[in-house]
MDAnalysis code that builds the backbone (N, CA, C; Angstrom):
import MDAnalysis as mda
import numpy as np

u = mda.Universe.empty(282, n_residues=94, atom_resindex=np.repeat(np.arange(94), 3), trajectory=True)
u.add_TopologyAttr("name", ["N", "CA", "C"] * 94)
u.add_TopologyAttr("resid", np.arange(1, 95))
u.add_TopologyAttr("resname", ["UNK", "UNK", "UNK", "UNK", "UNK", "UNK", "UNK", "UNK", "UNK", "UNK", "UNK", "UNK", "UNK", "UNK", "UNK", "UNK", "UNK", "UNK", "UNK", "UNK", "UNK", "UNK", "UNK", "UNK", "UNK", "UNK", "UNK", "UNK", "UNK", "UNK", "UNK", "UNK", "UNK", "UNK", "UNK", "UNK", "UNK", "UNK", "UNK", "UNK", "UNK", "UNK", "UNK", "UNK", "UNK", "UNK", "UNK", "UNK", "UNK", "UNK", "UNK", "UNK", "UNK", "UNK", "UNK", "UNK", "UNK", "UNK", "UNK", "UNK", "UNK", "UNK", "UNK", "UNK", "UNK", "UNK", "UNK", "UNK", "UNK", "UNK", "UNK", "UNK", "UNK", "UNK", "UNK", "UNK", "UNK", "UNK", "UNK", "UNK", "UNK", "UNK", "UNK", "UNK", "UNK", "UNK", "UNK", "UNK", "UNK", "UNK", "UNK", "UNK", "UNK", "UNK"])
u.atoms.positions = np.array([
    [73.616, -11.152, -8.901],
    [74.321, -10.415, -7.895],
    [75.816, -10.665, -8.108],
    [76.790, -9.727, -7.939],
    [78.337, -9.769, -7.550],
    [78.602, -9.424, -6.803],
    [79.617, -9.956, -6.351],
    [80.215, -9.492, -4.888],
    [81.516, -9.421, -5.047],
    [82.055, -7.983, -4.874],
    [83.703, -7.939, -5.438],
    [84.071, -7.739, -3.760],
    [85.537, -8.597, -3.200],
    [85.795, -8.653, -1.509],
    [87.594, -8.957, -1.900],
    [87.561, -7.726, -1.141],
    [89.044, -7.675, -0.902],
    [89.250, -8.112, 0.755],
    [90.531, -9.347, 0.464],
    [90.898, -10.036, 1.800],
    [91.825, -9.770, 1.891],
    [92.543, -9.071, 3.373],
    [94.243, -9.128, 4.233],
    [94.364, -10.172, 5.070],
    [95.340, -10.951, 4.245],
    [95.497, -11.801, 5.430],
    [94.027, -13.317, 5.706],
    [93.795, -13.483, 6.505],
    [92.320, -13.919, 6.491],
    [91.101, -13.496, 6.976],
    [91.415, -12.062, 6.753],
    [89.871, -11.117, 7.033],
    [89.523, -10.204, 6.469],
    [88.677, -10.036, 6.094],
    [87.656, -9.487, 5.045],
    [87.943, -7.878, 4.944],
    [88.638, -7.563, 4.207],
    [89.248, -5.701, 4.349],
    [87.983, -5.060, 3.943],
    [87.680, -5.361, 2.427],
    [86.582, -4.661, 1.776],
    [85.605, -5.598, 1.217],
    [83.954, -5.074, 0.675],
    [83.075, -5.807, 0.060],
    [82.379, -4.949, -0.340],
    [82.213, -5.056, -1.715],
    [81.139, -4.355, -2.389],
    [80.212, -5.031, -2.987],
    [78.876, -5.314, -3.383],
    [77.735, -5.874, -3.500],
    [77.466, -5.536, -4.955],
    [76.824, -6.044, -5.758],
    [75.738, -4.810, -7.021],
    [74.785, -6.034, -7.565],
    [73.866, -5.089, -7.199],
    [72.316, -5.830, -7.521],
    [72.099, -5.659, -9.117],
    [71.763, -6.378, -9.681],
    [71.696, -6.268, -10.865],
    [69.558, -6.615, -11.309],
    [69.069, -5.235, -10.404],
    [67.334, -5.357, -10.382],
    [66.984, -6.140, -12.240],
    [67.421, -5.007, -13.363],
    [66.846, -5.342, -14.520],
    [67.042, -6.998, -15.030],
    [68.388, -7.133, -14.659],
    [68.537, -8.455, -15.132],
    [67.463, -9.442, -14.253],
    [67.480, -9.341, -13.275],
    [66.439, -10.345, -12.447],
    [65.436, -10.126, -12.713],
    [64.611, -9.148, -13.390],
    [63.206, -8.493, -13.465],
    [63.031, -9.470, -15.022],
    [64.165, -9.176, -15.872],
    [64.144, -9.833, -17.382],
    [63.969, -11.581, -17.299],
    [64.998, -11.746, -16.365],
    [64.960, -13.248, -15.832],
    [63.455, -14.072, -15.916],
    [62.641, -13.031, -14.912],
    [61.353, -13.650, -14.517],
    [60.130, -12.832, -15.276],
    [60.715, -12.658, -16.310],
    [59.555, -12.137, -17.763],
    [58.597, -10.877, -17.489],
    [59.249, -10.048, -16.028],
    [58.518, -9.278, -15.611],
    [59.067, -7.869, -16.868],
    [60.194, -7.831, -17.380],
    [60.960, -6.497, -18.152],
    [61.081, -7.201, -19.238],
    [60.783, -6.521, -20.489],
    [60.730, -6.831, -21.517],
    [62.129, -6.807, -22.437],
    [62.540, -7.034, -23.365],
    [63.824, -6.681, -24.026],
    [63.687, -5.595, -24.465],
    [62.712, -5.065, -25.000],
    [62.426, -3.799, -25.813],
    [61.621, -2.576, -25.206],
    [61.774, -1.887, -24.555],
    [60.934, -0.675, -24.275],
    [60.691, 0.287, -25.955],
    [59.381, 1.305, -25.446],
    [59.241, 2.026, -26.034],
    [59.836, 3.380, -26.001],
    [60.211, 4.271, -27.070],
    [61.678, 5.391, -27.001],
    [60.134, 6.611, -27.412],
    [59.813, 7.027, -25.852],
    [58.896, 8.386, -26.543],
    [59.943, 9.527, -26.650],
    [60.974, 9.643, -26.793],
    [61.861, 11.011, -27.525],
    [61.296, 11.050, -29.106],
    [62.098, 12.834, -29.582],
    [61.834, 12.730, -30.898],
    [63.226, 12.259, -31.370],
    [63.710, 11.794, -32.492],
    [64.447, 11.200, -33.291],
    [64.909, 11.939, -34.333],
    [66.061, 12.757, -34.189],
    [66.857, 13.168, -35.100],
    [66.883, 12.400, -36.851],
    [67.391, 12.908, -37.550],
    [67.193, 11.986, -38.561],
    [66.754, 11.795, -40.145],
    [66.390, 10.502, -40.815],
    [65.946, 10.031, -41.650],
    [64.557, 9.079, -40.831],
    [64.832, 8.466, -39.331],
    [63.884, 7.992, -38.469],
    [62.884, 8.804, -38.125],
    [63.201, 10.079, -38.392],
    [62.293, 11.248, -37.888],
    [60.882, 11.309, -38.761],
    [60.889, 10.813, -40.074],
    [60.101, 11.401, -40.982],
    [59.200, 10.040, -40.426],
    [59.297, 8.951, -40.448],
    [59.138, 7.400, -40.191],
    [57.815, 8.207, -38.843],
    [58.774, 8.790, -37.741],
    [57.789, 9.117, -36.684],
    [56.788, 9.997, -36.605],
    [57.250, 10.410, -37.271],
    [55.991, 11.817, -38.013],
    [54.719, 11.156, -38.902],
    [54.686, 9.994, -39.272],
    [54.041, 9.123, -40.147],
    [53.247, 8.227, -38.869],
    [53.659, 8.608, -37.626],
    [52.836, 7.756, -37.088],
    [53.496, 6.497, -35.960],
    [54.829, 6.305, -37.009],
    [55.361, 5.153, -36.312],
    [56.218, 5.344, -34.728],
    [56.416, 4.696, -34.201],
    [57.050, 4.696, -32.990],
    [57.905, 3.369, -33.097],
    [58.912, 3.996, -31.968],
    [60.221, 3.306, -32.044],
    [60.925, 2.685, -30.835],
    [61.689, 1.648, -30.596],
    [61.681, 0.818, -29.377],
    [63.349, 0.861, -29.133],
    [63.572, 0.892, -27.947],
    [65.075, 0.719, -27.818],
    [65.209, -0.691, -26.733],
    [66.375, -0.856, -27.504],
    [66.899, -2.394, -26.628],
    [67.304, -1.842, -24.998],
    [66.797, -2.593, -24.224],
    [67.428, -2.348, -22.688],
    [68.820, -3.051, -22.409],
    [69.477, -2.055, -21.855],
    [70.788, -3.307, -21.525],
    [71.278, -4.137, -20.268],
    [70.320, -4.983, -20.753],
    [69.723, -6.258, -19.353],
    [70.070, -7.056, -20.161],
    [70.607, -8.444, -19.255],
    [70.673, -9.604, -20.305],
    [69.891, -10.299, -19.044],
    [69.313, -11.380, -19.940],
    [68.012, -12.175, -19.462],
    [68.701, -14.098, -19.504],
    [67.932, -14.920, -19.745],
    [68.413, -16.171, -18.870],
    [69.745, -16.179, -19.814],
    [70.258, -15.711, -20.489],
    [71.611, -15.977, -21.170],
    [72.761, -15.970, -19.458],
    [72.665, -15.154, -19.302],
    [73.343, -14.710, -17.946],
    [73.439, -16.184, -16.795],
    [71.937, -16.698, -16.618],
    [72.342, -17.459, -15.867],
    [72.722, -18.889, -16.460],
    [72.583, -18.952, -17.800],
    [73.407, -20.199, -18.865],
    [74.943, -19.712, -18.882],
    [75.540, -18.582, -18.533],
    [77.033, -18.276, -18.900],
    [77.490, -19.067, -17.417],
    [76.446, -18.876, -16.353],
    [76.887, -19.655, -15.375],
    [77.122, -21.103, -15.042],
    [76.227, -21.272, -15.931],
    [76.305, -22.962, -16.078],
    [77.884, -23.171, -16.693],
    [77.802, -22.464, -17.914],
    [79.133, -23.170, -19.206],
    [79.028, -21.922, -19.396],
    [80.366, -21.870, -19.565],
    [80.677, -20.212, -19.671],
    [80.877, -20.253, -21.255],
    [81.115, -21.137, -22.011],
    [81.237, -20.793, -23.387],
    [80.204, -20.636, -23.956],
    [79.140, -20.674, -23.614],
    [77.814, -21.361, -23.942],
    [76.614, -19.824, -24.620],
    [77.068, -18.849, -24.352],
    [76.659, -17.336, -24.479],
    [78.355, -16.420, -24.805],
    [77.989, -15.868, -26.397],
    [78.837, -14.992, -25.977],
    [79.678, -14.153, -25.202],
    [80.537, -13.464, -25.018],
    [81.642, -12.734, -23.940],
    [80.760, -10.996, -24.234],
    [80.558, -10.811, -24.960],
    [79.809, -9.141, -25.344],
    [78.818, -9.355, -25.417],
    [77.765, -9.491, -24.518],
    [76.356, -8.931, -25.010],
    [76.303, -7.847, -24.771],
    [76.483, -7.043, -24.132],
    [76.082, -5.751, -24.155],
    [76.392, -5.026, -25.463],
    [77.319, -5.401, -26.416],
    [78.158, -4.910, -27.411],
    [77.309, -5.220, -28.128],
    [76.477, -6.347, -28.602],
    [75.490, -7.001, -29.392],
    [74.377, -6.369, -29.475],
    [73.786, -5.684, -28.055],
    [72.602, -4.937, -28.019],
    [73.003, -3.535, -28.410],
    [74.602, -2.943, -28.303],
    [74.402, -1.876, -28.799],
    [74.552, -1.627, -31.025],
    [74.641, -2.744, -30.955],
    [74.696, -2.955, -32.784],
    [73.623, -2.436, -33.159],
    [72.187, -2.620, -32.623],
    [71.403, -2.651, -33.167],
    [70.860, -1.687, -31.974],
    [70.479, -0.670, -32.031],
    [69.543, 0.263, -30.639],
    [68.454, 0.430, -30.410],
    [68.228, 0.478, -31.307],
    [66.608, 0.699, -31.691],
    [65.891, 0.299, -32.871],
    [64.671, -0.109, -32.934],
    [63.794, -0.708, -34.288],
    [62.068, -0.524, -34.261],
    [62.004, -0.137, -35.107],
    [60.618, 0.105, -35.325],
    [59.745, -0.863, -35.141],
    [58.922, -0.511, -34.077],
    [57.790, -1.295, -33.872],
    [56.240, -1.601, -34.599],
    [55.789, -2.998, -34.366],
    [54.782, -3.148, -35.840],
    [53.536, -2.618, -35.590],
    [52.660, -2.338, -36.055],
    [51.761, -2.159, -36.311],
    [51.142, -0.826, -35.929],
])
């Protein structure tokens, strides 16, 4: 959760809240890192899906990293989200 609060003086002007559901869902192993991508796939990936295979995209949730940045903030990279978008998607096995 964040809570962004603008104060005048010593009383509370503004507060805005934001729930962050996926990350807490990832937290407690209920959301996975990887969903499955049923779109079709533009491409050289395209021929891959036509063969059968299917393909997974990264969610952009970060999981207990988040609550280790709280502990020690050096302790987890400053970009994860930047990290998950390097890589988007990957073929799943079998």
């Amino acid at each position: 959760m964040v809570s962004v609060v603008t104060l005048r003086g010593d009383r509370l002007a503004h507060e805005h809240i934001h729930w962050d559901q996926g990350t807490v869902l990832q937290q407690l192993g209920l959301l996975p890192a990887y969903a499955a991508f049923p779109h079709a796939i533009d491409g050289a990936a395209a021929a891959a899906a036509h063969k059968g295979a299917t393909f997974e995209v990264r969610l952009p949730v970060a999981g207990a990293e988040t609550a280790a940045k709280l502990v020690a903030e050096a302790s987890v990279e400053k970009h994860i989200y930047e990290r998950a978008s390097e890589k988007p998607s990957h073929q799943m096995s079998g």
